[in-house]
VEXSE-421157 format. One record per atom (N, C-alpha, C, O): x, y, z; atom name; residue number from 1. Coordinates in Angstrom, 3 decimals, padded with zeros to 6 digits, m for minus. Layout:
pt xx=X; yy=Y; zz=Z; atom=CA; n=NUM
...
//
This chain:
pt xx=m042.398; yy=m029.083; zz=103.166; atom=N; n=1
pt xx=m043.563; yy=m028.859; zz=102.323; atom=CA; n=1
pt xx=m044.806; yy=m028.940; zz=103.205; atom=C; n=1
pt xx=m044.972; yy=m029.864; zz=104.001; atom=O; n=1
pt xx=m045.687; yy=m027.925; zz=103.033; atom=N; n=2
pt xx=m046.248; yy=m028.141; zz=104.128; atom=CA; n=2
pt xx=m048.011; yy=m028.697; zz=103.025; atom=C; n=2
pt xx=m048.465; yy=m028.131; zz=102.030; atom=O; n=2
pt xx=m048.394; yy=m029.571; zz=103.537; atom=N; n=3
pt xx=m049.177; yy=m030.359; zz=102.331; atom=CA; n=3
pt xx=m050.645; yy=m029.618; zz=102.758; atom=C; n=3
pt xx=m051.338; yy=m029.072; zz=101.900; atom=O; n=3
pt xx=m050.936; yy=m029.653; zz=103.827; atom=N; n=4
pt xx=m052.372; yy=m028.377; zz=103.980; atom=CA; n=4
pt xx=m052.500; yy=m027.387; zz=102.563; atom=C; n=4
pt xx=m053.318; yy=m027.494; zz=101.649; atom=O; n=4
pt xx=m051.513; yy=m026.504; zz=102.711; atom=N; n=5
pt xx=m051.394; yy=m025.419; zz=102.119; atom=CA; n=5
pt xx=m051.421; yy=m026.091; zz=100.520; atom=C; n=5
pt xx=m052.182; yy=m025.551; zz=099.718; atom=O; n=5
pt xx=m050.518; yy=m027.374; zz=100.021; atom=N; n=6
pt xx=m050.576; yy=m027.751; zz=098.753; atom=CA; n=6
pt xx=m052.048; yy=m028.047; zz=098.219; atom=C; n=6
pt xx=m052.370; yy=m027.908; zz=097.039; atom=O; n=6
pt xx=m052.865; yy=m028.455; zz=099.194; atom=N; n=7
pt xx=m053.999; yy=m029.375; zz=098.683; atom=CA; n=7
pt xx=m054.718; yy=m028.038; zz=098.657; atom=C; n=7
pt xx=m055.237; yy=m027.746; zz=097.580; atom=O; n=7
pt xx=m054.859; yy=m027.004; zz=099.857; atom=N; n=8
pt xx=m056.087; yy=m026.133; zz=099.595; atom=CA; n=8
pt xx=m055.862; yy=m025.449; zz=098.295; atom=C; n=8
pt xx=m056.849; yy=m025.264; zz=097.583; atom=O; n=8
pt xx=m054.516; yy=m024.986; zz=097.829; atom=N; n=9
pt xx=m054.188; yy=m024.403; zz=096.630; atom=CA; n=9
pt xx=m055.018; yy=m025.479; zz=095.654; atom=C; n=9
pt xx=m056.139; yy=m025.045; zz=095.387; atom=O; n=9
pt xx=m054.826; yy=m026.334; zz=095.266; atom=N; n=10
pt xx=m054.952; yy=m027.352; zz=094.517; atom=CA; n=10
pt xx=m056.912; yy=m027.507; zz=094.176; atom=C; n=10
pt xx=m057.443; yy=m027.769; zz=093.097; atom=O; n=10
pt xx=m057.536; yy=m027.255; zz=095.415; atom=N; n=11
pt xx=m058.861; yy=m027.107; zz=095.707; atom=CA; n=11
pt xx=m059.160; yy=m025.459; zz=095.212; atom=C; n=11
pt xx=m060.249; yy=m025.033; zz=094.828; atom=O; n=11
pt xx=m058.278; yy=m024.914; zz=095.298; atom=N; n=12
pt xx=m059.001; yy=m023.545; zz=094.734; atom=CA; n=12
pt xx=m058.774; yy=m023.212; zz=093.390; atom=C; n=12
pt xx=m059.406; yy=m022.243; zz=092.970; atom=O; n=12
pt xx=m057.797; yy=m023.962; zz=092.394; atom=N; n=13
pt xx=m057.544; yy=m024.110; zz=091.126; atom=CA; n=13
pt xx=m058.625; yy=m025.248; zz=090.544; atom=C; n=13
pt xx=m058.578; yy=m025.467; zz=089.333; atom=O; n=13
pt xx=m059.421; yy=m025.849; zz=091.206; atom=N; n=14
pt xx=m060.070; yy=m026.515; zz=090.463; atom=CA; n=14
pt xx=m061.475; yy=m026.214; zz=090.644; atom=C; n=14
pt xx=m062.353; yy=m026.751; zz=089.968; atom=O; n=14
pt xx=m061.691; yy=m025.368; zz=091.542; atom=N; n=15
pt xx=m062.825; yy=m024.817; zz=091.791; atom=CA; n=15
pt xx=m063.025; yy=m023.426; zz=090.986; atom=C; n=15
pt xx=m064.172; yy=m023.031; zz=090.776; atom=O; n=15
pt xx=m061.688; yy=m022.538; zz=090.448; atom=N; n=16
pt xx=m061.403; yy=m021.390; zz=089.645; atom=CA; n=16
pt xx=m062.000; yy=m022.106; zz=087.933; atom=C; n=16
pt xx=m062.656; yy=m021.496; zz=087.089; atom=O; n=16
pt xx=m061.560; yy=m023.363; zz=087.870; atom=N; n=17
pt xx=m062.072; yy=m023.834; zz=086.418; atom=CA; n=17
pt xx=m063.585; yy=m024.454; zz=086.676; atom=C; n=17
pt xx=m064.090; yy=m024.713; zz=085.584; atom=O; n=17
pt xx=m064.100; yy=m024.641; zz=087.320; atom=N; n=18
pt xx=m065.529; yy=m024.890; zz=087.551; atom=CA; n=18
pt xx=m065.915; yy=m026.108; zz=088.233; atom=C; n=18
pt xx=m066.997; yy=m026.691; zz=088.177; atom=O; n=18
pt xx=m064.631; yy=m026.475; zz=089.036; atom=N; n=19
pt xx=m065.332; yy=m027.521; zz=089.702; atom=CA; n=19
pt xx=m065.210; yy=m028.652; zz=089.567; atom=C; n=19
pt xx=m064.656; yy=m028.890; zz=088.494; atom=O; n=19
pt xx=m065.490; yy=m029.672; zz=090.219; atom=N; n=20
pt xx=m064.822; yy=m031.171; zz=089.257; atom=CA; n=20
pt xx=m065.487; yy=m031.843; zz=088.385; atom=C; n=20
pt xx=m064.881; yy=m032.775; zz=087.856; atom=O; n=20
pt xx=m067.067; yy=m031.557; zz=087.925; atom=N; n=21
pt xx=m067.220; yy=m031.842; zz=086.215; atom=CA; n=21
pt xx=m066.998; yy=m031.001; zz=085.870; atom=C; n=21
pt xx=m068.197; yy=m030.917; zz=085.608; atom=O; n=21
pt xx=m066.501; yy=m029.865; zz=085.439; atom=N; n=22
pt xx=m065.455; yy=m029.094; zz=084.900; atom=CA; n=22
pt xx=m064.373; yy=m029.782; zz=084.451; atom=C; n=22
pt xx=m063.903; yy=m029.788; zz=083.313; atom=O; n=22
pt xx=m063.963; yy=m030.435; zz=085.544; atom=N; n=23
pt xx=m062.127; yy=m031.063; zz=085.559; atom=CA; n=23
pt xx=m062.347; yy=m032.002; zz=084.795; atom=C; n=23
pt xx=m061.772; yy=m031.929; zz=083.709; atom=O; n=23
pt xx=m063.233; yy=m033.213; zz=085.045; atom=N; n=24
pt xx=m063.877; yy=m034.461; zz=084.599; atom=CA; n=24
pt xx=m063.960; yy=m034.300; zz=083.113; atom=C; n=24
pt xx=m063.151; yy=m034.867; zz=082.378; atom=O; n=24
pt xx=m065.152; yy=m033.354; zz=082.547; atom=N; n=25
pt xx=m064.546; yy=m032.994; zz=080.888; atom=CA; n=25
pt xx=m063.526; yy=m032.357; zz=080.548; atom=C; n=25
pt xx=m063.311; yy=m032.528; zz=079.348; atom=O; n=25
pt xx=m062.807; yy=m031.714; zz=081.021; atom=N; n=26
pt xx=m061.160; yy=m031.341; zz=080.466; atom=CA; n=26
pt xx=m060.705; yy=m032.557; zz=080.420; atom=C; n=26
pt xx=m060.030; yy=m032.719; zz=079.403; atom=O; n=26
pt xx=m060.788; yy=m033.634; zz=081.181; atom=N; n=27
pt xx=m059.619; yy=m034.842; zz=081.040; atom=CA; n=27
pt xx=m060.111; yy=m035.639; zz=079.782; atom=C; n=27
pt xx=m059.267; yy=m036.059; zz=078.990; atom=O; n=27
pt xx=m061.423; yy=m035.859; zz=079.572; atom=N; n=28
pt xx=m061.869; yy=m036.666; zz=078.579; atom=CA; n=28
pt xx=m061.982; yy=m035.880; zz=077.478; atom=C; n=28
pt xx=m062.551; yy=m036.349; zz=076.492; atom=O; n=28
pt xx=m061.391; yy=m034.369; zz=077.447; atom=N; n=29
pt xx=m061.787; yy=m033.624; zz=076.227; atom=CA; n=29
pt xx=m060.156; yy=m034.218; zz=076.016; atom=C; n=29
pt xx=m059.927; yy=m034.942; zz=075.048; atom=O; n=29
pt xx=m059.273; yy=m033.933; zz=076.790; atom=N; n=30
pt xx=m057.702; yy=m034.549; zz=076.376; atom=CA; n=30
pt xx=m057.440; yy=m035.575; zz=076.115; atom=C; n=30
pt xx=m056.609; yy=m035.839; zz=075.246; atom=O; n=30
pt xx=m058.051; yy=m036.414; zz=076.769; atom=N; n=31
pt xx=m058.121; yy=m037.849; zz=076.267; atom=CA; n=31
pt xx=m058.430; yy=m038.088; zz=074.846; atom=C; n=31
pt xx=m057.766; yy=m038.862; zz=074.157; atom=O; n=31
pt xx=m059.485; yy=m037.393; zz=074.394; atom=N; n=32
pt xx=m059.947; yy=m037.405; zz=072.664; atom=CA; n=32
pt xx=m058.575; yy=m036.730; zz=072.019; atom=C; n=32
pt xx=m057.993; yy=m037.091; zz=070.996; atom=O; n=32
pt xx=m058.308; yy=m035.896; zz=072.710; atom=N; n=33
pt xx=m057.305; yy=m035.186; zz=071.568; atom=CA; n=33
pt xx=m055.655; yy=m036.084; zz=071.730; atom=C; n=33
pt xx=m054.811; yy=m035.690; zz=070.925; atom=O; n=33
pt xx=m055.359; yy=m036.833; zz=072.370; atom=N; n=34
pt xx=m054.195; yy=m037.180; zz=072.986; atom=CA; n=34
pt xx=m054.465; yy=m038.861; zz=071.938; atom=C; n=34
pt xx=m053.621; yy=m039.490; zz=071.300; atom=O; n=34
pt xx=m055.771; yy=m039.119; zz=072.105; atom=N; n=35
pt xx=m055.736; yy=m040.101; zz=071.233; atom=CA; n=35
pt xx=m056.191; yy=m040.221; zz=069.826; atom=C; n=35
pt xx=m056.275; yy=m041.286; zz=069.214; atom=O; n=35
pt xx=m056.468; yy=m039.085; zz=069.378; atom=N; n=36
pt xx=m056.868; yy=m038.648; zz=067.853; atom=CA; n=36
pt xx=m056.036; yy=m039.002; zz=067.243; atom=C; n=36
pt xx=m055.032; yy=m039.671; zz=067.483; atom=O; n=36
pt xx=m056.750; yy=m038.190; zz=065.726; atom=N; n=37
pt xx=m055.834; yy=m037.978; zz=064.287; atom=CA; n=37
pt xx=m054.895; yy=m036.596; zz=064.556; atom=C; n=37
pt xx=m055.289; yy=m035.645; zz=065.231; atom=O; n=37
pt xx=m053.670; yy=m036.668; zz=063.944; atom=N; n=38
pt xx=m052.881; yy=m035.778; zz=063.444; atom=CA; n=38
pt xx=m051.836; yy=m035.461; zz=064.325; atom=C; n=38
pt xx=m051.951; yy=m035.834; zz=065.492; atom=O; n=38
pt xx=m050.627; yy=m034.708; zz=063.904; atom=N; n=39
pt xx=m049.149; yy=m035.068; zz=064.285; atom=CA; n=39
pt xx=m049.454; yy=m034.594; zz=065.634; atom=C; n=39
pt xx=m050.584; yy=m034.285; zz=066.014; atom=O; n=39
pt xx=m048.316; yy=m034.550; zz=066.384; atom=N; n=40
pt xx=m048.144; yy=m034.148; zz=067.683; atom=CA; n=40
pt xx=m048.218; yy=m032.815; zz=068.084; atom=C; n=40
pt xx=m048.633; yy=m032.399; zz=069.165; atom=O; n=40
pt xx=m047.523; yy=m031.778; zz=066.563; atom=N; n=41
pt xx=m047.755; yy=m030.513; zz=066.940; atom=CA; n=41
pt xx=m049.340; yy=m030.049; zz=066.558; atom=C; n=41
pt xx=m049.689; yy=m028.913; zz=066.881; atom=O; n=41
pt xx=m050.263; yy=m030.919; zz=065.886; atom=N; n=42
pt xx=m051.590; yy=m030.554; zz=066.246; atom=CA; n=42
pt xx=m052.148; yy=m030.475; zz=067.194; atom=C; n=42
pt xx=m052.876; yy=m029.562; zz=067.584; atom=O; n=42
pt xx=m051.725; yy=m031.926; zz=067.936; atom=N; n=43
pt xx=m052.293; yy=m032.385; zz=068.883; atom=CA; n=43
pt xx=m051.865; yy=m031.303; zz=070.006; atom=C; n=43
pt xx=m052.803; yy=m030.681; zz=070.505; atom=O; n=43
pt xx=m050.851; yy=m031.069; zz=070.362; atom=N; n=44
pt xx=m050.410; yy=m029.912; zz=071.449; atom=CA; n=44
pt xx=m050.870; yy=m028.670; zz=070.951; atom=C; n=44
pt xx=m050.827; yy=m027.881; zz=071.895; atom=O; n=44
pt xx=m051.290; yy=m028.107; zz=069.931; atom=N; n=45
pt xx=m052.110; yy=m027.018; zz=069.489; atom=CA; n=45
pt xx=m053.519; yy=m026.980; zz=070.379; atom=C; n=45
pt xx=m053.832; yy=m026.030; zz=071.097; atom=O; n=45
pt xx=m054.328; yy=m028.217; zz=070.195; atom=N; n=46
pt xx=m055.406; yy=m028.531; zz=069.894; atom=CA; n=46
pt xx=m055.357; yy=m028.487; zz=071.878; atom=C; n=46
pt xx=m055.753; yy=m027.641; zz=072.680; atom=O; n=46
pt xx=m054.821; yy=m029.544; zz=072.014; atom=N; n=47
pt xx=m054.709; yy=m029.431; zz=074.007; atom=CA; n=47
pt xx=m054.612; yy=m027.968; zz=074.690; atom=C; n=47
pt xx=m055.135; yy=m027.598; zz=075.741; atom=O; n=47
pt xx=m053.554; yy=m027.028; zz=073.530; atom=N; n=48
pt xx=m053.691; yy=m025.583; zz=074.607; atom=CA; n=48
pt xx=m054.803; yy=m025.156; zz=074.183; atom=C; n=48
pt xx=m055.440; yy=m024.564; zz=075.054; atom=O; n=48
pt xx=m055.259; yy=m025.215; zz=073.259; atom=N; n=49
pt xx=m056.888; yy=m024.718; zz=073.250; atom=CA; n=49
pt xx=m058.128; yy=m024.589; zz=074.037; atom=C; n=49
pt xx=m058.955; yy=m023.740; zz=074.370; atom=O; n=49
pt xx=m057.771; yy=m026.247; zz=074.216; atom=N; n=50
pt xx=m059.052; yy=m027.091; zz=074.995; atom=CA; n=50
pt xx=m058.788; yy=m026.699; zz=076.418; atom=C; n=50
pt xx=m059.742; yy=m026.761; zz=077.193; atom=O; n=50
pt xx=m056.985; yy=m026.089; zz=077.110; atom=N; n=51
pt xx=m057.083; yy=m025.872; zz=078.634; atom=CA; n=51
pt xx=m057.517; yy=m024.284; zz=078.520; atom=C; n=51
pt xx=m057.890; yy=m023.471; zz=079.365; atom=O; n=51
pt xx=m057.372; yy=m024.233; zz=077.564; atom=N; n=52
pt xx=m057.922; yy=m022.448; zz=077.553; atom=CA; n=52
pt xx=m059.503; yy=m022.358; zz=077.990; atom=C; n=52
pt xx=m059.941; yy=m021.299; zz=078.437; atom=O; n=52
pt xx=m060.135; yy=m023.230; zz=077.878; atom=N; n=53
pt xx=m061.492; yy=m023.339; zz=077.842; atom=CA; n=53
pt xx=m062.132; yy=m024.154; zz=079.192; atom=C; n=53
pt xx=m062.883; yy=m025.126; zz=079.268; atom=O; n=53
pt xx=m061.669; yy=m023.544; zz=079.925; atom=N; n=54
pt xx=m062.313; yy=m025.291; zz=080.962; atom=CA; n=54
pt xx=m063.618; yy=m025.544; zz=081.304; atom=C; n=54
pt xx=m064.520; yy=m024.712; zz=081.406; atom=O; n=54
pt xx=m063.676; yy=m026.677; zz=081.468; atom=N; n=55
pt xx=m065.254; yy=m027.592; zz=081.185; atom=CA; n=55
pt xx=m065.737; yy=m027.150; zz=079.554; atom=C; n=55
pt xx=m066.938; yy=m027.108; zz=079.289; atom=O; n=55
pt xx=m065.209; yy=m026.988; zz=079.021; atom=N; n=56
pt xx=m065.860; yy=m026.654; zz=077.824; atom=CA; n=56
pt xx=m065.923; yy=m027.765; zz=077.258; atom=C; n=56
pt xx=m064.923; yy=m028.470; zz=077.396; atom=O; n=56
pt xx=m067.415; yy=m028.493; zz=076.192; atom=N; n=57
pt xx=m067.912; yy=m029.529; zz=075.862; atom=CA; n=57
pt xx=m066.362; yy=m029.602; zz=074.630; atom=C; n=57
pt xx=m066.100; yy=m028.514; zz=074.117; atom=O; n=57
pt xx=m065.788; yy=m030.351; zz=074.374; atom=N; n=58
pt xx=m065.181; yy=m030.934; zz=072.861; atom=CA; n=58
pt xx=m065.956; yy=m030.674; zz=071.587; atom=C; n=58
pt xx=m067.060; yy=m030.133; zz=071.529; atom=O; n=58
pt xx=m065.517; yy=m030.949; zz=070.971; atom=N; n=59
pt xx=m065.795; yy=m030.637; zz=069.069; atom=CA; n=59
pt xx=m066.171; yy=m032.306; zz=068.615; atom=C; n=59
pt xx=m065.729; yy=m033.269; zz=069.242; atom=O; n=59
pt xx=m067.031; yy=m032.413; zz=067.460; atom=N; n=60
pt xx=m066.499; yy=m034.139; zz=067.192; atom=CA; n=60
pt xx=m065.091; yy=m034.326; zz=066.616; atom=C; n=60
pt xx=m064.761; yy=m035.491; zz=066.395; atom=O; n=60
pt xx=m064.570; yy=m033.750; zz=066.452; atom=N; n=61
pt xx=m063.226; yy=m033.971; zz=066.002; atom=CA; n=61
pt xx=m062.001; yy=m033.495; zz=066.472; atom=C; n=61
pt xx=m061.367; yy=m032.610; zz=065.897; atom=O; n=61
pt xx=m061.387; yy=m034.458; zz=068.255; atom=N; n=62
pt xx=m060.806; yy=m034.143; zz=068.776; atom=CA; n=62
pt xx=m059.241; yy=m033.805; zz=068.548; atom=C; n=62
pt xx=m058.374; yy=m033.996; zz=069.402; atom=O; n=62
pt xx=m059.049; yy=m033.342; zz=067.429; atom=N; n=63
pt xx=m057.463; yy=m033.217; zz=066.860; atom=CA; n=63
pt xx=m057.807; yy=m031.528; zz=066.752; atom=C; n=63
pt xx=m056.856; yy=m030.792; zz=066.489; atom=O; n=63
pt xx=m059.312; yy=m030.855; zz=066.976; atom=N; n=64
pt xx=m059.478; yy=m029.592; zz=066.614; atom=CA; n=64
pt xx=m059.892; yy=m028.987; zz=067.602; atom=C; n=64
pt xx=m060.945; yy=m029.361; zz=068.117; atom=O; n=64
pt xx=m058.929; yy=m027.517; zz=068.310; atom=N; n=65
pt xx=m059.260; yy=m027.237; zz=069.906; atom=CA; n=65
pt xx=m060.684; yy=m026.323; zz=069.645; atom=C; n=65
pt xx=m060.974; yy=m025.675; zz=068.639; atom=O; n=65
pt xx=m061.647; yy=m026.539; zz=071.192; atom=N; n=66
pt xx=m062.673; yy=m026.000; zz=071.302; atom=CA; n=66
pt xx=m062.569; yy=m024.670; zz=071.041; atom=C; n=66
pt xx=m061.464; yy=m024.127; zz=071.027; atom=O; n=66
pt xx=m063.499; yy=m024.123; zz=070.849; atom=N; n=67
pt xx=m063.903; yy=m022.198; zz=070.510; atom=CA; n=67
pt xx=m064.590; yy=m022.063; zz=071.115; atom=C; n=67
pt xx=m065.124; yy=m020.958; zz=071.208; atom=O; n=67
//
């Protein structure tokens, strides 16, 4: 495995979603939804939403994916 090559990949996928406050609110937008209201298949609804969107601000009601 050659780990150069893993990390620059890794640096250009997070720079493709905007960067690391980009990354920084995706995790805390998942964090709201991972610890919300409603079953699990909301909740995994609601998460592919929110990676569809990156850096995108959350909703107040993290069981419901961003638009």
């Amino acid at each position: 495995m050659n780990l150069g090559r893993l990390t620059g990949r890794a640096k250009k996928l997070i720079d493709e979603r905007g960067g690391m406050d980009a990354l920084k609110k995706d995790a805390i937008e998942l964090k709201g939804i991972a610890t919300g209201k409603g079953s699990i298949a909301d909740k995994a609804k609601a998460a592919a939403g929110a990676i569809k969107n990156p850096g995108k601000a959350g909703t107040d009601d993290p069981a419901t994916p961003a638009t």
